[in-house]
C-alpha positions in Angstrom: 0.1 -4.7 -6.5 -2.2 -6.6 -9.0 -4.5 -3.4 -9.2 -2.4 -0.7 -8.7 -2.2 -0.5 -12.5 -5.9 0.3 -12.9 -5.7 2.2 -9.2 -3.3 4.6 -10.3 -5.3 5.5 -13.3 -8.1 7.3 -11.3 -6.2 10.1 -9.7 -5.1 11.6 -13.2 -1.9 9.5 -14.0 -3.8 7.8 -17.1 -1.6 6.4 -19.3 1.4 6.4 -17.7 -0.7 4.5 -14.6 1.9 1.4 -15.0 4.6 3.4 -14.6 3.7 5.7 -12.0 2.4 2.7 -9.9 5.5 0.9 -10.4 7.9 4.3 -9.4 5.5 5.5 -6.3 5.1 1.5 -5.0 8.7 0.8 -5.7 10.0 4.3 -3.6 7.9 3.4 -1.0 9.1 -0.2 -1.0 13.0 1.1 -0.4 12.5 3.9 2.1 10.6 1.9 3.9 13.4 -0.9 3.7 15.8 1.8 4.8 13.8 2.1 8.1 13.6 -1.4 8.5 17.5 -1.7 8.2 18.1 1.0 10.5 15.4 0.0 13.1 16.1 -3.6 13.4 19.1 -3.2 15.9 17.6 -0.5 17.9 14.0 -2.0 18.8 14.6 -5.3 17.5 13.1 -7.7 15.0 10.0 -8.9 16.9 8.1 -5.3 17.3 8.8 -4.7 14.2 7.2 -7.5 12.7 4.4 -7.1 15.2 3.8 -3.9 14.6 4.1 -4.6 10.4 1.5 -7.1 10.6 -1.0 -5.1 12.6 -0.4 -2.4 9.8 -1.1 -4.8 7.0 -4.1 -6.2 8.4 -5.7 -2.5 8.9 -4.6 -1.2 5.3 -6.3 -4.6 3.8 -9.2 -4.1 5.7 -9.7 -0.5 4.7 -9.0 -1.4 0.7 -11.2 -3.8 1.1 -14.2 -1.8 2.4 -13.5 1.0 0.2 -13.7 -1.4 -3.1 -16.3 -3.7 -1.8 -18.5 0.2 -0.9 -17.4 1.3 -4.2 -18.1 -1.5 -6.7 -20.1 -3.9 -4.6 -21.1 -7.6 -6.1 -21.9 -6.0 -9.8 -18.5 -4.8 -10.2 -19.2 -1.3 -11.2 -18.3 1.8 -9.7 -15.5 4.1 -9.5 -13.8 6.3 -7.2 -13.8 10.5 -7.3 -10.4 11.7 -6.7 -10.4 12.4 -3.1 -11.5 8.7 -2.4 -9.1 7.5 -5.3 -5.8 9.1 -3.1 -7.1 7.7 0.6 -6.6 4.5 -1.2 -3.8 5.2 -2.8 -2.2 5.9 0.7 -3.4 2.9 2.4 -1.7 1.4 -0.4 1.7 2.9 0.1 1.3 2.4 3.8 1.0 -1.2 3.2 3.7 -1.3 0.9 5.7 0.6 4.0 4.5 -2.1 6.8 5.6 -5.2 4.7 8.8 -3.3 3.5 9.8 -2.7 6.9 8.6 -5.9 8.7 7.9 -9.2 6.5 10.0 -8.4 3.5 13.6 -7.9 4.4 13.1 -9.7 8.2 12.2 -12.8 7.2 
């Protein structure tokens, strides 16, 4: 969430890129704890976090290989707008998995 500021920015929400991260993030972060709340007693706390986890790990791994492609050990880059949303949705998928698995089941 530390770079979703600057993230945000890309795809055209310029300066408003605070707010919009903070609105889109912070949606995400309740529906997704709506699932969770309404899941729980039907499959249960333990496939829920298993299957959370396993969604974290994957997002992380593709932010991480999209940055490190993008901006490499220099540090400079950027992202056209097509590659700017993919990562704006493995960031809202991640914000999903932990919303519905670590954050309100722990």
């Amino acid at each position: 969430m530390f770079y979703a500021p600057v993230l945000f920015t890309i795809p055209g929400f310029g300066s408003d890129a605070s707010l919009m991260s903070a609105i889109i993030t912070g949606g995400v972060n309740v529906l997704a704890t709506l699932v969770s709340i309404f899941c729980v007693d039907k499959f249960g706390r333990r496939i829920l976090f298993f299957e959370g986890g396993i969604q974290m790990l994957v997002c992380q791994i593709v932010v991480r290989i999209m940055i490190g492609m993008k901006f490499g050990l220099n540090g400079q880059g950027s992202f056209n707008k097509g590659e700017a949303d993919i990562l704006l949705v493995f960031i809202c998928l991640y914000v999903a998995a932990f919303a519905w698995s670590r954050g309100p089941l722990g």
